[in-house]
C-alpha angles and dihedrals in degrees: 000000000000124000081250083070107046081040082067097040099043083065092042086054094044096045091041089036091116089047094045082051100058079037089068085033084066099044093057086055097061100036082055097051094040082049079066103039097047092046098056084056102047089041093053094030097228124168099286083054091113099034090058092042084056094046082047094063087040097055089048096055089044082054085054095059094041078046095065097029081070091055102061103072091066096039090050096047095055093049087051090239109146117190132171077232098064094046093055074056101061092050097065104018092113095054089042084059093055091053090048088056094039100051084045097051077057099045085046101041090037097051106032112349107078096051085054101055111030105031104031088241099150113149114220120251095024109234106252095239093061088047080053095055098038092055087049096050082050100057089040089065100064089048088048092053094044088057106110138069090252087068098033084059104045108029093059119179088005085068093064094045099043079056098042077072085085092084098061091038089061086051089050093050089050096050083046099052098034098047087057092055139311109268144132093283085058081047108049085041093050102047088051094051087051093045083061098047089050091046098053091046085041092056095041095052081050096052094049096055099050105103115234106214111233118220130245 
């Protein structure tokens, strides 16, 4: 697609924001009935067991790539890179990262924790990987519950810090991915976690070098 395009789709999503707005409001709806419904399932093993295991590990690796959709926007501004794209980005990027958290409390719930929680299931010692989701999943609920002007406006400088977390969090998701087995999903997570690191360094090396003019 050429800028001319995401020219075009960058109005359309101004002018149809409220609309692509219910439009996420919709989908949390349904990510939070099939939760339900995929849980029952999975908690009394019934024949859609699998099928719903399966969907589980799917819906993870589909978290992965919102997850670092919702990146980018911070990578591409410290490198100085500006893109219809990105600002398309910016737009939703709050609704993207309650889908993120919404499609991993599934993959969670779905593939451990409900037998966790429900059924005292807990394998000892916990495999790492799992230690590495589940910080992750952790630090991903502060930022979900920050995520509305209510707590912007009156957190402050907390809410920057609650949603800093997200630099640890990509780290986690790489460790849990990774120590499962090396694949694209290890690959796509950790060249994401590197490009923030670069971009930080990047701005900061940038910032260093700009001349502050002294007065007379």
């Amino acid at each position: 697609m050429n800028k001319s395009v995401f020219d075009q789709v960058f109005v359309w999503c101004v002018k149809k924001r409220s609309r692509i707005i219910f439009g996420f409001k919709l989908i949390y709806i349904f990510l939070l009935s099939l939760l339900f419904i995929g849980g029952w399932s999975i908690y009394s093993a019934d024949k859609k067991f699998i099928f719903f295991y399966s969907l589980g590990l799917t819906l993870g690796r589909i978290a992965i790539l919102v997850y670092i959709l919702t990146t980018l926007p911070g990578i591409t501004r410290r490198f100085g890179i500006n893109h219809r794209f990105i600002q398309i980005l910016m737009i939703f990027r709050r609704y993207l990262g309650i889908c993120v958290f919404m499609l991993i409390t599934i993959h969670f719930m779905w593939v451990r924790g409900i037998d966790i929680l429900f059924k005292q299931i807990i394998i000892v010692p916990t495999p790492v990987f799992q230690l590495m989701g589940t910080g992750a999943y952790l630090l991903l609920m502060p930022m979900f519950l920050t995520s509305n002007d209510f707590s912007v406006k009156n957190l402050g400088k907390w809410w920057q810090i609650i949603h800093n977390a997200t630099y640890i969090i990509i780290w986690l998701i790489f460790m849990h991915v990774a120590f499962q087995r090396i694949s694209i999903w290890s690959f796509l997570v950790g060249t994401t976690a590197v490009l923030q690191v670069s971009s930080h360094l990047y701005f900061r090396l940038k910032m260093s070098k700009q001349v502050i003019p002294v007065s007379q």
